[in-house]
matplotlib code that plots the C-alpha trace (Angstrom):
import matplotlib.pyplot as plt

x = [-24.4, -24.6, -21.3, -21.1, -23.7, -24.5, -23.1, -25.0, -22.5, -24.0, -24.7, -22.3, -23.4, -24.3, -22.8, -25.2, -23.7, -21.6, -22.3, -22.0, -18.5, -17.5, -18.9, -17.0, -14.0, -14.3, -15.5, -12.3, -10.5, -11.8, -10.6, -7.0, -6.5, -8.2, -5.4, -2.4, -3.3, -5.6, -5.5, -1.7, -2.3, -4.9, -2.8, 0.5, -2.0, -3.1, 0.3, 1.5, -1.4, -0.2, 3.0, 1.6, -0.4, 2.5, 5.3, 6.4, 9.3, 12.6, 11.7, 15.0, 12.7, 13.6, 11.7, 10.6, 13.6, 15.9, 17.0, 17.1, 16.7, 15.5, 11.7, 11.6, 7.9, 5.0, 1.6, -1.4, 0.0, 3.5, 6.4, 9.8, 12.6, 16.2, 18.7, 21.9, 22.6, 20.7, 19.3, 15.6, 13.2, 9.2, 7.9, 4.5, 3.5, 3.1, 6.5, 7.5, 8.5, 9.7, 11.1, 14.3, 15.6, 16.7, 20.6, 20.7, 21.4, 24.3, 26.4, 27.7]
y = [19.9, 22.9, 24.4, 23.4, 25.4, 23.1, 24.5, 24.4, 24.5, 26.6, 25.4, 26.0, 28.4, 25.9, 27.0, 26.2, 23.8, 21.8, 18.7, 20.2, 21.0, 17.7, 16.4, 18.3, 18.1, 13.9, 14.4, 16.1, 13.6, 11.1, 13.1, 13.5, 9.6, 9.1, 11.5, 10.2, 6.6, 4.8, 6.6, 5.8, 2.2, 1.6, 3.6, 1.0, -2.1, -1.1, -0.5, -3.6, -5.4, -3.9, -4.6, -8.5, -8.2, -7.4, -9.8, -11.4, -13.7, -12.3, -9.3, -9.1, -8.8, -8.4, -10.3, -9.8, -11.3, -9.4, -12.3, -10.9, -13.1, -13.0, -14.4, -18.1, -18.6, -16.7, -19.2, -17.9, -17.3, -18.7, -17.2, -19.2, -17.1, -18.1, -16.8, -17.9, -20.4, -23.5, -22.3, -21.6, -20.8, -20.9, -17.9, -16.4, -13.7, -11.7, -12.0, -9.8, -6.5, -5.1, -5.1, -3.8, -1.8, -4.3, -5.2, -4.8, -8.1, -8.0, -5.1, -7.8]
z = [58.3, 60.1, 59.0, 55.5, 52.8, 49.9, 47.0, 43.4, 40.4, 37.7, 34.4, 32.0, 29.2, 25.8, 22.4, 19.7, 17.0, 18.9, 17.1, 13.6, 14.6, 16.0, 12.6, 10.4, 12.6, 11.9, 7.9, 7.8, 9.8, 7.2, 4.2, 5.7, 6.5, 2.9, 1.2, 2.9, 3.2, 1.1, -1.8, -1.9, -1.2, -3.8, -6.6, -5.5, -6.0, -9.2, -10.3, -9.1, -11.1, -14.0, -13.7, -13.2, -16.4, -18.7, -17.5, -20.7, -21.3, -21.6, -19.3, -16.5, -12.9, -10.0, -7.0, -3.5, -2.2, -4.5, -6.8, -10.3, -13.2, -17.1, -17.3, -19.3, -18.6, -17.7, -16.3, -14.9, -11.0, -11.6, -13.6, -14.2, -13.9, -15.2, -12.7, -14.2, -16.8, -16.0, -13.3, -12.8, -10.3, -10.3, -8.5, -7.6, -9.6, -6.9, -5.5, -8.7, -7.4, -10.8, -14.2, -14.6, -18.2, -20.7, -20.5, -16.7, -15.8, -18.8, -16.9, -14.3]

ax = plt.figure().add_subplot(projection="3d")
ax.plot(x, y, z, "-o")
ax.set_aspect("equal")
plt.show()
C-alpha cells in the first residue's frame, strides 16, 4: 500500500437524451422489420385467401407439390382435382398454389 496511489476514474461527461435516442433508434428498428417483413407476409396471405375464394371448377391449378390438374370439385376445405383422364385427386385447399391461364394444360 505504500507504493501504489489509489486511483479515482472520473465520471464520464452525460449527454442529455440518451434514452430518446435509443428509443427512436428501436421505433425505427420496428418500422424497418415491419416494411420488409410483415407487411409482405400479410399481403401474400391475403392473396392466397383470395385465390382460395375463387377456385371454381374447370379452373387448370397448380398445387404445392407441382401436380397440375383441371378442378372437378370444389368443397368447403377440399378440392378434387382431375389430373389426367380418370384420374383424380382430393387436395386441401390450401395446397393450391395457383391457377394457371386457361388452355395451359392443353399445350402438352
Amino acid at each position: 500500500m505504500f507504493l501504489i496511489n489509489d486511483a479515482y476514474a472520473e465520471g464520464a461527461p452525460q449527454q442529455a437524451g440518451g434514452g430518446i435516442e435509443m428509443l427512436v433508434m428501436i421505433g425505427v428498428f420496428f418500422l424497418i422489420m415491419y416494411f420488409m417483413i410483415i407487411r409482405p407476409q400479410q399481403k401474400r396471405q391475403k392473396e392466397h385467401k383470395s385465390l382460395m375464394e375463387s377456385l371454381n371448377k374447370g379452373d387448370e391449378v397448380v398445387t404445392n407439390g407441382g401436380m397440375m390438374g383441371r378442378i372437378q370439385g370444389v368443397g368447403d376445405d377440399i378440392v378434387r382435382i382431375e389430373l389426367t383422364e380418370n384420374v383424380v385427386i382430393k387436395v386441401q385447399k390450401h395446397a393450391i398454389s395457383s391457377v394457371l391461364p386457361k388452355g395451359t394444360l392443353n399445350q402438352d
